[in-house]
N, C-alpha and C positions, 0 to 999 in steps of 0.2 A: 749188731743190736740197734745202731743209730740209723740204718737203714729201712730195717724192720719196721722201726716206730713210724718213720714219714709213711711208708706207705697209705694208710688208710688215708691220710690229709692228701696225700697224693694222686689217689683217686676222688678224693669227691671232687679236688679241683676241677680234675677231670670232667666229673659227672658235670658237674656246675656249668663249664663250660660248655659240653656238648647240648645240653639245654640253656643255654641261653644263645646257641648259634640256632636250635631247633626253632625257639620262640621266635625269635627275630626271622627266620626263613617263611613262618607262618605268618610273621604280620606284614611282612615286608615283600613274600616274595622268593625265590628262587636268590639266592646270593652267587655272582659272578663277580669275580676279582675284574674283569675288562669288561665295554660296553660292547655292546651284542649291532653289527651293524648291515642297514638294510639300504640299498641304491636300486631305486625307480630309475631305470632307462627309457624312456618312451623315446620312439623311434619316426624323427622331423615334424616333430612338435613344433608350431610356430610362438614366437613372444607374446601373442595375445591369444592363445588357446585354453586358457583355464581362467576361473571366475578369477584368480587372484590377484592376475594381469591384465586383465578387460574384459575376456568373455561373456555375454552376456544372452547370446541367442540358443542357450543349451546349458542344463545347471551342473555343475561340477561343487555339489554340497562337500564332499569328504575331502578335496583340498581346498575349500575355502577353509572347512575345520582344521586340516592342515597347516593352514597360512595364520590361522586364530590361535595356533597353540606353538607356535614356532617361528620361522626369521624368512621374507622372500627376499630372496637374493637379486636386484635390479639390473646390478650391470657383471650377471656370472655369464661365461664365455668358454667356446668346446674348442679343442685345438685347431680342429679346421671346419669346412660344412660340406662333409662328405663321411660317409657312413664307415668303412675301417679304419679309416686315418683317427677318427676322431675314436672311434672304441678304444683302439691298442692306446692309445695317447691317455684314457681314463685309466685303463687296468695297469699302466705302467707309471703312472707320473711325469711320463716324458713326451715332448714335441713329437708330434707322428713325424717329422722328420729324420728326427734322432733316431728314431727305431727304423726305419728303413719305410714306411709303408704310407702313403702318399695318396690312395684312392681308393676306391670298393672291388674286393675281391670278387671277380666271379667264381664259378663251377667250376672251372677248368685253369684257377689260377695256382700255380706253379711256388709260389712262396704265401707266408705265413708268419705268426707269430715265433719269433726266435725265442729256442728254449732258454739262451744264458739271457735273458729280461725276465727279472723278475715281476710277478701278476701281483693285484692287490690280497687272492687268493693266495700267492704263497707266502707273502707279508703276513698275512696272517695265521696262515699255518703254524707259525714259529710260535704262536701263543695258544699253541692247541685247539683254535675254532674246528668248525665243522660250517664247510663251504659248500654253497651251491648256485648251479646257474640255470636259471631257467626264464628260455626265449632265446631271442636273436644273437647267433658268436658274431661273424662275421670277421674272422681273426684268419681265414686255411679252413679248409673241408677235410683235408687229408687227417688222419688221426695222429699222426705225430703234432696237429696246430688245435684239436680240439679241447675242450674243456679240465677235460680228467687227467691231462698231462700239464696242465698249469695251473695246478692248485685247488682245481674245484674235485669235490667228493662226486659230488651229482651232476648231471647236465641233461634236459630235458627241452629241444626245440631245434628251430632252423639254424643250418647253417650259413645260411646268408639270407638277402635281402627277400620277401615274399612274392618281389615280383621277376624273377628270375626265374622261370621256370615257361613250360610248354603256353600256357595261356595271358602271357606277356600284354599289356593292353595294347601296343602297336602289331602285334599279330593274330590277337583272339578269334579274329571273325574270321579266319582265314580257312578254310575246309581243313578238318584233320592231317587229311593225307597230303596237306601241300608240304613242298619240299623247303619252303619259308620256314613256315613254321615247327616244319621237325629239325630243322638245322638250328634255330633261336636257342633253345636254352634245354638241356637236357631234364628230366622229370625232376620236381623239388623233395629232397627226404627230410623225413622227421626222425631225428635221434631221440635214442634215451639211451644217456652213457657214451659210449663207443659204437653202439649198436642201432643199424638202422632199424624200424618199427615201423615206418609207412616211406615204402620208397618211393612214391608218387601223389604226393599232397596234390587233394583236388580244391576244388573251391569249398566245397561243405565242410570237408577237413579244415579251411581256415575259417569257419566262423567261431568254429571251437578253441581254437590259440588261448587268444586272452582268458578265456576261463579259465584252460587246463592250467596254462602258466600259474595263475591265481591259487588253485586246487596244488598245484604242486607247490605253494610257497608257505602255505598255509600248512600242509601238512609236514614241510619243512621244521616251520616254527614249533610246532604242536610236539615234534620227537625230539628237538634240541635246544627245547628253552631251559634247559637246566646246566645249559654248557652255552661256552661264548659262541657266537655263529656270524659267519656272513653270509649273504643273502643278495644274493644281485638277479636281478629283473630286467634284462632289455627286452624289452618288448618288440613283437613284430608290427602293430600299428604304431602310429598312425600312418604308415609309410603304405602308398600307393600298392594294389589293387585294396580297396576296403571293405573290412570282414566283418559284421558283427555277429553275434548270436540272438537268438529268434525272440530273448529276454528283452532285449533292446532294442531292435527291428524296430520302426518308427515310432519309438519312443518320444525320441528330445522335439519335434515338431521341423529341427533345424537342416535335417536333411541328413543325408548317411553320414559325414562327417560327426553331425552332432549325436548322432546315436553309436559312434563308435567311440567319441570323447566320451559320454554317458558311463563306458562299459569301461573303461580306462579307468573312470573318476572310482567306481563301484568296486573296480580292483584296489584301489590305493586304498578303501576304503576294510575291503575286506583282510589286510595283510596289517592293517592298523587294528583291526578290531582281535584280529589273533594275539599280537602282541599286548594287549589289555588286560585279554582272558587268559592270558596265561602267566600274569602277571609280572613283566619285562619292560615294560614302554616306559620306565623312567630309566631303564639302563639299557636304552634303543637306538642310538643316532638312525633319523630316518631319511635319505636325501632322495629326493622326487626332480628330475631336470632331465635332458633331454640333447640326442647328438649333434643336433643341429636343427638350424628354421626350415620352415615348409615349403614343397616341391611347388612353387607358383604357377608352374604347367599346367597341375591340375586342375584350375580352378576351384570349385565347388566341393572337389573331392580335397583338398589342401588346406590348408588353415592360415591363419594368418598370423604378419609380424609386424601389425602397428602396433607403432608409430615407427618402427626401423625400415629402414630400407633394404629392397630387396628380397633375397631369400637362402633357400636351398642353393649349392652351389657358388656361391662369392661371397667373398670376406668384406663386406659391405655389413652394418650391424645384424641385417635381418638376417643374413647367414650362419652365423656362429653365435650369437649372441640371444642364451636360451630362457625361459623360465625355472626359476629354482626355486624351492622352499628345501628346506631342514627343521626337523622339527628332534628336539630332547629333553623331556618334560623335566624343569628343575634346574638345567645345566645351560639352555639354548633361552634367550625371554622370548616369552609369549607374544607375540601378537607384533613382531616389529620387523623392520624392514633395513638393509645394508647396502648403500650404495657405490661400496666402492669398489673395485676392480679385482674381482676370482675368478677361476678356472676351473673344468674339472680337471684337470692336470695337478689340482691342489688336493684332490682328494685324499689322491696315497699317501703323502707326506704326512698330512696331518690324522688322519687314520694312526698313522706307523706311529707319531708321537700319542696318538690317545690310548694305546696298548703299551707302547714302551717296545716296539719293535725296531729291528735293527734292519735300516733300509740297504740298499745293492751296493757294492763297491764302486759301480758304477755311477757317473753322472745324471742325475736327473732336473727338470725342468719344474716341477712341482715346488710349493714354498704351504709351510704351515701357516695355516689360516685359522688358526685356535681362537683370536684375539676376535676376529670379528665373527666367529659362530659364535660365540658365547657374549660377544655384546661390550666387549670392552671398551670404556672410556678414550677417546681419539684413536680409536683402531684407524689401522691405513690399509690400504693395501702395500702387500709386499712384494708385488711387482714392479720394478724400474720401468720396464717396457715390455710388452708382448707383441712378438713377429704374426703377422696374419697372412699364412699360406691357402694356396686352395690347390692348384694343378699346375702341371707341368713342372714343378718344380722354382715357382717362382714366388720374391718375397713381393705380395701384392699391398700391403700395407705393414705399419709399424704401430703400435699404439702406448699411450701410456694412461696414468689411470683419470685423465681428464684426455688428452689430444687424442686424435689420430692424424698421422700422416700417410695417403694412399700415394702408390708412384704409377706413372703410366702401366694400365694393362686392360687386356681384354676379359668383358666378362656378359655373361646371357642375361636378358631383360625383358620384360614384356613391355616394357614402353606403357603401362597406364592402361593395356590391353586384358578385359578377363579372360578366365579359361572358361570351359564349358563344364558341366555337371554330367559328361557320359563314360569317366574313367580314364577317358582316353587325350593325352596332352598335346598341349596347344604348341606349334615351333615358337622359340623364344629368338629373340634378336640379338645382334651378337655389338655391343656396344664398346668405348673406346673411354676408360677413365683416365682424367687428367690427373697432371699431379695437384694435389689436396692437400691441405688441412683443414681438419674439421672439430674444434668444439665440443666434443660428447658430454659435457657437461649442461651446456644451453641449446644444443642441435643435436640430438638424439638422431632425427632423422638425415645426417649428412643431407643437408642442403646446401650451405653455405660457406664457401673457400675464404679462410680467414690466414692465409700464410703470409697476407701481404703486411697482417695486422702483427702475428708474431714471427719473426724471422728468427729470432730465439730460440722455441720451441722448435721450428723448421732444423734449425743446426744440431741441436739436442738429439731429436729422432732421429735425423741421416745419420752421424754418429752412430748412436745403438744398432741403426740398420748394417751398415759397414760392418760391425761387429758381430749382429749375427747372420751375414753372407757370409763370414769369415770362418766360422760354426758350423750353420747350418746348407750353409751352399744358396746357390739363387743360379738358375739355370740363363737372365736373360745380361746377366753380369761372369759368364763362365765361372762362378765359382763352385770350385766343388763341396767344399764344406770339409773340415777335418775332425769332427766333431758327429758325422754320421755314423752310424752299428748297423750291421747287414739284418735286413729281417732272415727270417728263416726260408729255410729253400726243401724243398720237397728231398728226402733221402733215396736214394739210387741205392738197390739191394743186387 
């Protein structure tokens, strides 16, 4: 009978409740227990290629809006400046060295992303999102290393870099039927899924890229704003041959460069405005950054990374050393800037902590960086020191979040020389860095060898160096590294 009685109070509570979750979902919005998260890759993006970093011969409105409602990040840094190394090193939170992969996958490369590393897609899996990736893998072409075996639902775009393919800018003009040019790079395919869709990407096929990318993120959001989602966007530009669509075709005044940043800027735009209308962009972390600085070869066709030095290819600032914004309306403040020393290698970590995910059993190189996206009082960085690889397997600098110490190595340069504006790249010189320290707190642009001033700091980073050759290997010190995981290697059936 005491039973009986409660029910009726039992259900209005009920009722009560389910209308008062209904109101709030109306006024509010779509209610998600975790934030819904979206990563812009754009692809050798230089440090001054958007309004929010210096830009200014081409307008880039929708991340300046970007930068006005969220945090740019001054001194954020990719694990190396070369195009897989530095992807796998995002999607895993670990040093590309750690995971085995060290340079840019061709067509015909033989290994890939290893299945026991966990992806930021499968981090999030564990909280039930709904994952997608759309544009550039560069992780393995073989389908055991593509998208939909490591945590992504969707996957729509290249598998590697866009200029890999039959019409390469050092072979272009070469007759069809030369035997150069059919031996350079086999025909480029365009996935969707597992499944190839266009297995010879021509030029008109890449003006389209960046659209579709957009058209597919967009209607990404539009079917899964009602459940948590990730969203990741690398993009095929701005990375040499350069594509726009006919929208933006001599738009920016600034030259193809500027009319493909134009089309870039327009994406970021349109992937912000979906989450608005669909009413999620206070429960959106949006991060916009980039794999690394600009291929300085190209001249005209490339972008730029003042005030850092250098570029694409060396761990010299201008090489790793990206433009970022984040933007979280409520959670991230408006309109302000962080100077002290992140990774995308932080991403996953601090992802993992903003869902309450349970990261690998494995070691990872990533540190939460919660304190300073969200603007905390004496936030720091929480990195001791960060190793700066690039090839061969060597530790070419050591950094902390003011020094860098560079040790002798070889690295390419133009010497002060431009490129030309016809696609086609300029030879670079092949230079000889001494050992260094450098300042990056008052010398941005490594000018000036102040090792003689701190011998202190000099002791401090050999030290951490020693420790991670010890780690992660350094090929001109024999060290192998014990602290290396094999990437993945192609399966023999």
């Amino acid at each position: 009978m005491k039973i009986k009685a409660l029910l009726p109070l039992l259900f209005s509570f009920l009722f009560f409740s389910y209308s008062s979750f209904e109101l709030r979902a109306e006024i509010n919005g779509p209610r998600v227990s975790t934030p819904n998260v979206v990563v812009i890759f754009i692809d050798d993006l230089g440090y001054a290629d958007i309004g929010p970093f210096g830009a200014n011969g081409y307008p880039t409105p929708n991340l300046d809006q970007m930068a006005k409602q969220g945090r740019r990040f001054t001194d954020f840094v990719a694990s190396t400046a070369v195009c897989s190394a530095s992807r796998i090193a995002l999607l895993t939170g670990c040093n590309h060295r750690r995971v085995g992969i060290s340079g840019a996958l061709g067509p015909t490369a033989k290994i890939g992303i290893n299945s026991k590393e966990m992806t930021l897609a499968e981090l999030c899996k564990q909280k039930g999102y709904a994952t997608a990736c759309f544009g550039k893998w560069h992780l393995g072409v073989q389908q055991q290393f593509l998208p939909l075996q490591h945590g992504f639902d969707q996957y729509y775009g290249l598998p590697y870099s866009n200029d890999m393919w039959p019409y390469h800018p050092n072979f272009v003009d070469l007759p069809a039927d030369s035997p150069k040019r059919k031996s350079n790079y086999p025909p480029l395919p365009l996935f969707d899924g597992n499944e190839v869709v266009d297995a010879e990407v021509d030029p008109e096929d890449q003006t389209r890229l960046t659209a579709a990318y957009t058209e597919r993120a967009v209607n990404f959001i539009e079917k899964n704003h009602e459940r948590p989602f990730l969203l990741y966007i690398p993009h095929s530009m701005v990375h040499v041959p350069l594509y726009v669509s006919k929208k933006f075709a001599g738009k920016s005044g600034a030259g193809l460069f500027g009319d493909v940043m134009m089309e870039v800027d327009w994406s970021v735009g349109q992937i912000n405005a979906a989450l608005k209308k669909q009413g999620i962009d206070e429960n959106t972390l949006v991060i916009f950054t980039s794999d690394n600085g600009p291929w300085l070869s190209y001249g005209k066709r490339a972008g730029s990374a003042e005030p850092l030095r250098e570029g694409k290819g060396t761990m010299f600032e201008g090489g790793y050393r990206v433009p970022t914004l984040m933007k979280w309306p409520g959670k991230i403040p408006a309109d302000t800037t962080c100077v002290e020393l992140a990774s995308t290698i932080d991403i996953f970590p601090t992802v993992a902590k903003l869902i309450d995910g349970q990261l690998p059993g494995h070691r990872i190189d990533g540190k939460d960086i919660r304190p300073l996206l969200f603007g905390e009082a004496d936030a720091r960085s929480p990195h001791t020191h960060f190793p700066c690889y690039y090839k061969n397997g060597e530790l070419q600098a050591i950094r902390d979040a003011q020094f860098k110490l560079v040790f002798p190595h070889k690295y390419r340069s133009l010497n002060g020389r431009a490129g030309k504006d016809d696609g086609k790249p300029v030879k670079y010189d092949q230079n000889q860095a001494k050992f260094a320290l450098y300042n990056l707190r008052t010398d941005v642009g490594e000018t000036t060898n102040v090792a003689a001033r701190y011998p202190e700091v000099v002791a401090k980073l050999s030290k951490y160096a020693d420790e991670v050759r010890r780690d992660l290997g350094d090929r001109l010190t024999k060290t192998t590294g014990a602290g290396i995981r094999p990437a993945g290697r192609v399966s023999v059936k």
